[in-house]
N, CA, C and O atoms as CSV, one atom per row, in Angstrom:
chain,resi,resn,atom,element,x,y,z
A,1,UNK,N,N,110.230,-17.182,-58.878
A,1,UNK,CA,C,110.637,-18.437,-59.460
A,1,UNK,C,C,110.439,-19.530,-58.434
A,1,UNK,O,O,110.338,-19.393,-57.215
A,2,UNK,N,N,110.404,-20.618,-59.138
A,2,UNK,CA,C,109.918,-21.836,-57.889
A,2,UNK,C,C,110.316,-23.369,-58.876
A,2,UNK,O,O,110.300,-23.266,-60.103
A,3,UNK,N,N,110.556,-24.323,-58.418
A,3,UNK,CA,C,110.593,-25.820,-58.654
A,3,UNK,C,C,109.712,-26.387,-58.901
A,3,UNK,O,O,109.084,-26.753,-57.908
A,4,UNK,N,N,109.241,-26.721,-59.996
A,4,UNK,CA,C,108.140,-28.017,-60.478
A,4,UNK,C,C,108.002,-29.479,-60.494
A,4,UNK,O,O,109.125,-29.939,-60.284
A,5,UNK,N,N,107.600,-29.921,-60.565
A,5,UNK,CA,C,107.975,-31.589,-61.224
A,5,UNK,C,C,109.012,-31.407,-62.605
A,5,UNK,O,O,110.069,-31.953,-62.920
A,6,UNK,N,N,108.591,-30.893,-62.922
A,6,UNK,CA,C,109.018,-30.249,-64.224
A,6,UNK,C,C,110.169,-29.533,-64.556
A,6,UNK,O,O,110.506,-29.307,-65.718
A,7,UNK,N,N,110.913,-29.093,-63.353
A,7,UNK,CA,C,111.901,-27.866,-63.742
A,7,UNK,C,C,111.191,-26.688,-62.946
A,7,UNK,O,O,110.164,-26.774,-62.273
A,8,UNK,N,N,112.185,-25.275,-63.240
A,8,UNK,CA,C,111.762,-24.442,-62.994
A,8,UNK,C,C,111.551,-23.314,-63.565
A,8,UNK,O,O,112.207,-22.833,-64.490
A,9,UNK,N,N,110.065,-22.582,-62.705
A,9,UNK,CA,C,109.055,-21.727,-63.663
A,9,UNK,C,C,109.464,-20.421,-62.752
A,9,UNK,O,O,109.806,-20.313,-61.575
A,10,UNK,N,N,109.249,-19.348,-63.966
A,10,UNK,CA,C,108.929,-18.185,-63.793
A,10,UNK,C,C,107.271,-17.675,-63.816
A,10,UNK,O,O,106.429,-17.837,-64.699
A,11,UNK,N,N,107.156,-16.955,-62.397
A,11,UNK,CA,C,105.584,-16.543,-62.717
A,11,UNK,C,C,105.469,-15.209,-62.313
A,11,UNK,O,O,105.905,-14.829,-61.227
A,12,UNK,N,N,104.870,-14.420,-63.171
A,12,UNK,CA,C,104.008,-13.137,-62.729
A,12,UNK,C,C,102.719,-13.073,-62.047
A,12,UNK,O,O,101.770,-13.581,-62.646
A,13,UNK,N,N,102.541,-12.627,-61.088
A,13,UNK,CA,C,101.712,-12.517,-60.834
A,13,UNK,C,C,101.299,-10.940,-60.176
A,13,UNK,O,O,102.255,-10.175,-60.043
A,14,UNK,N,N,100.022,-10.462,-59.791
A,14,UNK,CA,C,99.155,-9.469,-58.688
A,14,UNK,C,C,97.936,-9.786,-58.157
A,14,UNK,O,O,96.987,-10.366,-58.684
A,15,UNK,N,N,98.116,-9.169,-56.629
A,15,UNK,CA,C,97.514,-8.871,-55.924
A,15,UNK,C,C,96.007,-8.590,-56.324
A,15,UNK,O,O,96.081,-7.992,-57.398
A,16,UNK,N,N,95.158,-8.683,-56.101
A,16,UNK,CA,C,93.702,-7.704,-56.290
A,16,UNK,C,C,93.310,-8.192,-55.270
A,16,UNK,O,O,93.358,-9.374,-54.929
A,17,UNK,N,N,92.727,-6.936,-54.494
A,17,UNK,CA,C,91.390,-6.835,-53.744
A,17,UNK,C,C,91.915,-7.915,-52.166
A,17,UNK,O,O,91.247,-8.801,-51.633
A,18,UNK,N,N,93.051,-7.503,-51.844
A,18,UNK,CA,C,93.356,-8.164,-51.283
A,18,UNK,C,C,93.971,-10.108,-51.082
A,18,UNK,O,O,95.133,-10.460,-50.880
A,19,UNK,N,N,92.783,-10.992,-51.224
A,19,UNK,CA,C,93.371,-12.294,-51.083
A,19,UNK,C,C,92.991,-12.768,-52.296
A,19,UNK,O,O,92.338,-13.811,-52.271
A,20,UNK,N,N,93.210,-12.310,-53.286
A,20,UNK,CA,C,92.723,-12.706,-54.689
A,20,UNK,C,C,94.003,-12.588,-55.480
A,20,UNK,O,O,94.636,-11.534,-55.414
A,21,UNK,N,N,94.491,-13.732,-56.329
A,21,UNK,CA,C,95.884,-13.251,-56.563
A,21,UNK,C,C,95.592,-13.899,-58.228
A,21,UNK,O,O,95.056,-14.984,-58.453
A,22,UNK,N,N,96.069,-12.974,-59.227
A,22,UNK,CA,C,95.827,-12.966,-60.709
A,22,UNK,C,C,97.424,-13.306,-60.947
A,22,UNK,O,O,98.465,-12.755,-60.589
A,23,UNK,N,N,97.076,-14.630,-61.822
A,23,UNK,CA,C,98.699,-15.312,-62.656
A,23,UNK,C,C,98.602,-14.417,-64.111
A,23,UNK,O,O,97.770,-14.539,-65.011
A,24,UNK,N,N,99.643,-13.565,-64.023
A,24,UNK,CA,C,99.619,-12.908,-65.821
A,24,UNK,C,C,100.282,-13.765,-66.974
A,24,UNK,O,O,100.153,-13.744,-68.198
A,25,UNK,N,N,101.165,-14.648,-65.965
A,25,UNK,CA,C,102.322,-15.560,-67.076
A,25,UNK,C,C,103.064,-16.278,-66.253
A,25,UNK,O,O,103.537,-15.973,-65.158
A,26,UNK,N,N,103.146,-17.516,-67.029
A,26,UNK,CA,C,103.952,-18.587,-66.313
A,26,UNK,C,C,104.097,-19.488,-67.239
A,26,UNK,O,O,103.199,-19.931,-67.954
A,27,UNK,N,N,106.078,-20.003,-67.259
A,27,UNK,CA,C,106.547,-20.112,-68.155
A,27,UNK,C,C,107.794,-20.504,-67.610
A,27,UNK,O,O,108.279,-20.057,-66.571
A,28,UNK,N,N,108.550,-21.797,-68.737
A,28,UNK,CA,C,110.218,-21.736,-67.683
A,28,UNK,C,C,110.843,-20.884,-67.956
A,28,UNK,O,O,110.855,-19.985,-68.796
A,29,UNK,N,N,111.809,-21.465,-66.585
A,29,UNK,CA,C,113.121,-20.368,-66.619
A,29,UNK,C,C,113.916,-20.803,-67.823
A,29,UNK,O,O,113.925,-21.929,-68.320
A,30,UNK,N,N,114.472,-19.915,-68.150
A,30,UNK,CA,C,116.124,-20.285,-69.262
A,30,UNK,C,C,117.149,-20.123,-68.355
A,30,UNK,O,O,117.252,-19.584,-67.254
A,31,UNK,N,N,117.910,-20.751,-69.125
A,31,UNK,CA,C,119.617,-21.196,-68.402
A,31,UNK,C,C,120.027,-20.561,-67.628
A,31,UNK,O,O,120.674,-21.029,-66.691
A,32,UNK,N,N,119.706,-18.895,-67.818
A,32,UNK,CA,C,120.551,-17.937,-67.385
A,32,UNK,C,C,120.074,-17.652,-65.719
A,32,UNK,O,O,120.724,-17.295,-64.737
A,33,UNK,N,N,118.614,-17.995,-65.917
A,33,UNK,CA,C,117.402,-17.662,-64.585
A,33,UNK,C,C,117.536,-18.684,-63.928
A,33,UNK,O,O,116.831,-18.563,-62.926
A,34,UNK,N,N,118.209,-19.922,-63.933
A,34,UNK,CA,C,118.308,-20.645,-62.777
A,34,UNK,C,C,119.545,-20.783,-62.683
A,34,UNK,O,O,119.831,-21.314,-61.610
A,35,UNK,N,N,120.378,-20.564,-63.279
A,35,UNK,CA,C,121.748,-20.016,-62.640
A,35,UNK,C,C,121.482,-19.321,-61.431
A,35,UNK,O,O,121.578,-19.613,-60.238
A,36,UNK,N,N,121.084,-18.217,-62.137
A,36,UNK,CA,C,120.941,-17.555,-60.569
A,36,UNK,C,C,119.786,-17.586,-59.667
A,36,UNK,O,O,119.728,-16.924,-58.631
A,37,UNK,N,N,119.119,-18.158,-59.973
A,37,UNK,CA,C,117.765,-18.536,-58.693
A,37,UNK,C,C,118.335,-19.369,-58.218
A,37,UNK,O,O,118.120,-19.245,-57.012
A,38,UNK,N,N,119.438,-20.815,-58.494
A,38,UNK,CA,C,120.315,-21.375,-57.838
A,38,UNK,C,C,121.453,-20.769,-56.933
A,38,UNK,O,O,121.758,-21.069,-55.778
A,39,UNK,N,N,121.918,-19.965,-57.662
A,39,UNK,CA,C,123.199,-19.068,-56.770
A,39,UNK,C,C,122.355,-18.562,-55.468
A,39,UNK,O,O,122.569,-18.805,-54.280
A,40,UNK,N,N,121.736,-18.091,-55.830
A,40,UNK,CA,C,120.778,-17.133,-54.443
A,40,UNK,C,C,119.971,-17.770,-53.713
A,40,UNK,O,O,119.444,-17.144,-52.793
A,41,UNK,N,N,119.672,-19.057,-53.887
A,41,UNK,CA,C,118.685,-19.924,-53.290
A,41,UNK,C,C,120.053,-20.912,-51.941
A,41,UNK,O,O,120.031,-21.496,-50.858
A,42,UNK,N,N,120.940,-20.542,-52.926
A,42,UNK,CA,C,122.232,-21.335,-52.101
A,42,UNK,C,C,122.219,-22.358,-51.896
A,42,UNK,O,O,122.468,-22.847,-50.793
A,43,UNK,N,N,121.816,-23.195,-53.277
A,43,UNK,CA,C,121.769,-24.536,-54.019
A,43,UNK,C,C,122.837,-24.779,-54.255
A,43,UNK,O,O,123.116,-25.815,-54.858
């Protein structure tokens, strides 16, 4: 999870082949996911 202009997004992503990195999905968080990406970020 991370901060946008926008709010904040959830992203999937992997690895390939080393420095090659594939986005599968990206999308916001809901209420519940920055609750706690806030709690743990120690916002």
């Amino acid at each position: 999870m991370g901060s946008i202009a926008r709010g904040l997004v959830v992203v999937v992503w992997t690895e390939r082949d080393g420095d090659v990195i594939r986005i599968i999905s990206a999308r916001f968080a809901t209420g519940s996911e920055k609750t706690e990406y806030r709690s743990s970020a120690g916002e």
